[in-house]
C-alpha positions in Angstrom: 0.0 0.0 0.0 3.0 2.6 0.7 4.3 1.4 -2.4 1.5 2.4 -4.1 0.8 5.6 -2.5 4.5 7.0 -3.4 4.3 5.6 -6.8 1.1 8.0 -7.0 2.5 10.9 -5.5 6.2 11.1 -7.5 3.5 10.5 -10.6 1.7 13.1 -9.8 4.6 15.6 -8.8 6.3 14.5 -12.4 3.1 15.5 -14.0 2.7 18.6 -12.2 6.0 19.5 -12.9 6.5 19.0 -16.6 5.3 20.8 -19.6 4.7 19.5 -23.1 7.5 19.9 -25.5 6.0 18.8 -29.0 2.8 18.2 -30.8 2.2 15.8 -33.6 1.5 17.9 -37.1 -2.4 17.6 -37.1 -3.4 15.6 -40.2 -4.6 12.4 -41.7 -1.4 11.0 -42.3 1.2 9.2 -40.0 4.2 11.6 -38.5 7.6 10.3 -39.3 8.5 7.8 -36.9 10.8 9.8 -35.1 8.5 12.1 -33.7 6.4 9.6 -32.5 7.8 9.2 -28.9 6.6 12.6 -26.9 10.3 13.9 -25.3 8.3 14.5 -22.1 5.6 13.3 -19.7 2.1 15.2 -19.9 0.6 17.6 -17.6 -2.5 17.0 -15.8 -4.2 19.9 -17.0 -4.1 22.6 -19.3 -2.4 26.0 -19.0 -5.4 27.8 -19.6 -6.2 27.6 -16.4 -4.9 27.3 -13.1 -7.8 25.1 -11.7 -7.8 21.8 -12.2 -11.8 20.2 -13.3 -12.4 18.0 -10.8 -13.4 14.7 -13.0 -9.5 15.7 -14.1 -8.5 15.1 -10.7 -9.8 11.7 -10.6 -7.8 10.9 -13.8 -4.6 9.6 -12.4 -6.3 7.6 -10.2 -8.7 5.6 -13.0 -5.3 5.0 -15.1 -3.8 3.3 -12.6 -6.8 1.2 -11.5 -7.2 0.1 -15.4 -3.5 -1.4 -15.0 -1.7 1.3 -16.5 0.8 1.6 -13.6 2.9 -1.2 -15.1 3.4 0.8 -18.3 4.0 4.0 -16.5 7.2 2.8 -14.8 8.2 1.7 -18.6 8.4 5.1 -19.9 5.0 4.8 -21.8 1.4 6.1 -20.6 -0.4 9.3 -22.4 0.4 12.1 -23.1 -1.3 15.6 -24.9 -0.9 14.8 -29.1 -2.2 18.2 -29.9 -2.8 21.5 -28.5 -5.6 22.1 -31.2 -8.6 20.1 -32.3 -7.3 17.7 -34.2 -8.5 14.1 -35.5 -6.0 11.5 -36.8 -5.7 8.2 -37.1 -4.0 6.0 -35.0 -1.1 3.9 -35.7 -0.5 0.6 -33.4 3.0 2.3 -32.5 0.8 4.9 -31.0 -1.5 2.9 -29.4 1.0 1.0 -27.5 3.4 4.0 -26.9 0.5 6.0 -25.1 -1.1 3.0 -23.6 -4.0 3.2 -24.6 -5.3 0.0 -23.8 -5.2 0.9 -19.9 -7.3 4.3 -20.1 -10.8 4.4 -19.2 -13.8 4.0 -20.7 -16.6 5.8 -21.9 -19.5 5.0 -24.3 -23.1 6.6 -25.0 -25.0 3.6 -24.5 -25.9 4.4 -21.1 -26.6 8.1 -22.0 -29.7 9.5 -22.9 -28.3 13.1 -24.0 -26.0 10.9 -25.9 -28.7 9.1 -28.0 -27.8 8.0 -31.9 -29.2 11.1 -34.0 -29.0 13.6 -30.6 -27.4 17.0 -31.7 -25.5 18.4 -28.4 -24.8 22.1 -29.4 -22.5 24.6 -28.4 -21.0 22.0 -26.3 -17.6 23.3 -24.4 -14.7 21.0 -23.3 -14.2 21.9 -19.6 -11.1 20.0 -19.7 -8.4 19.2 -22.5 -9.5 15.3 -23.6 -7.8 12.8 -26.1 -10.1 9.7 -27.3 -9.1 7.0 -29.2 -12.4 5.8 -30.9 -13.1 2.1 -30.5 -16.3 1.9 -32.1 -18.9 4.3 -33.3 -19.3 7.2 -36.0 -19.5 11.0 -34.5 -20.1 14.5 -36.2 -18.0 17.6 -34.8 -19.0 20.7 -36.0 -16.6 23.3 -34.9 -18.2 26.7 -33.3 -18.7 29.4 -35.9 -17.3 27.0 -38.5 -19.3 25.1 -41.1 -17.0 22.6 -41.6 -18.3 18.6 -40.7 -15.3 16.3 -38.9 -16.2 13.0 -38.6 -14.4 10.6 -35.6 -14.5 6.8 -36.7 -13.4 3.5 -34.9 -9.6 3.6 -34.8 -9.0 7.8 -34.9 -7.6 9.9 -32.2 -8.7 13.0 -31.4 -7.8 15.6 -29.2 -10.3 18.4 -28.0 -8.5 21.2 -26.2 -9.8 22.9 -22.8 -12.5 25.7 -23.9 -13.5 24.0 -26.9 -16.4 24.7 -28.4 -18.6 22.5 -30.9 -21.5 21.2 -32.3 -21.8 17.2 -31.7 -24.3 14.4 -33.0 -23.9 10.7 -32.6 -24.2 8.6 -35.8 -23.6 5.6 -34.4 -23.4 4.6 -30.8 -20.0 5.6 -29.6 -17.5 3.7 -27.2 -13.5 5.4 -26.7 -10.9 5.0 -24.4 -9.8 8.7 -23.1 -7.5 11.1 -21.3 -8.3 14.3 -20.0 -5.5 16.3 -18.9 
């Protein structure tokens, strides 16, 4: 148990500590290779603010409990992609580099506000998030923007703190995710 409890707290004075050094290009395609390892740990919120939301609180805590620990203490866990809204898809590398496998899980299922056809507008992100879509279909409209983004099964995407966007379910969603 006071194993566990240091790991926690030298994780979460590392996090607190560090700042993000790179993004990822935001596109389609695949970065080269050697960009794909993040040269330092994540944050646990955004620099926006100085508050931290509190279901952002509770994140370290539902990594670990998901198993994620193990990878942690092996350099790998996640980390922000993107500063900006951005959806990409995601390579295995990726996958296994930000341990993705290990985060938590939500899904709309179990969500009437979250129903397939549902339009959820001016929606803001309280919180920076990055999902990686395990199954469903979802329609982002960006606020004051007329542009459509779909998220598929097998994309990342990262939606900065303060965010601000139009969303509809097209079909029932289910992602792992990260909020930072």
């Amino acid at each position: 148990m006071q194993s566990t409890m240091s790991w926690i707290l030298a994780f979460l004075l590392l996090v607190l500590l560090a700042q993000p050094s790179w993004a990822f290009t935001p596109s389609r395609k695949n970065p080269p290779s050697s960009s794909l390892i993040p040269q330092s740990p994540t944050q646990l919120h955004s620099t926006a603010s100085s508050e931290i939301h509190p279901a952002v609180q509770g994140w370290p805590e539902k990594y670990a409990t998901q198993g994620g620990q193990l990878a942690s203490s092996q350099g790998r866990g996640p980390r922000i992609l993107h500063t900006e809204f951005t959806v990409q898809p995601a390579t295995e590398y990726q996958k296994y580099q930000l341990n993705v496998d290990h985060w938590p899980i939500w899904t709309t299922s179990d969500k009437p506000k979250w129903t397939v056809g549902n339009q959820n507008k001016d929606k803001i992100m309280p919180y920076g998030e990055l999902s990686f879509m395990i199954s469903g279909v979802l329609e982002i409209i960006s606020y004051g923007q007329n542009k459509v983004i779909l998220v598929q099964a097998g994309d990342f995407v990262t939606f900065p703190q303060g965010f601000q966007a139009s969303w509809r379910v097209l079909e029932e969603v289910t992602w792992h995710y990260y909020l930072y």
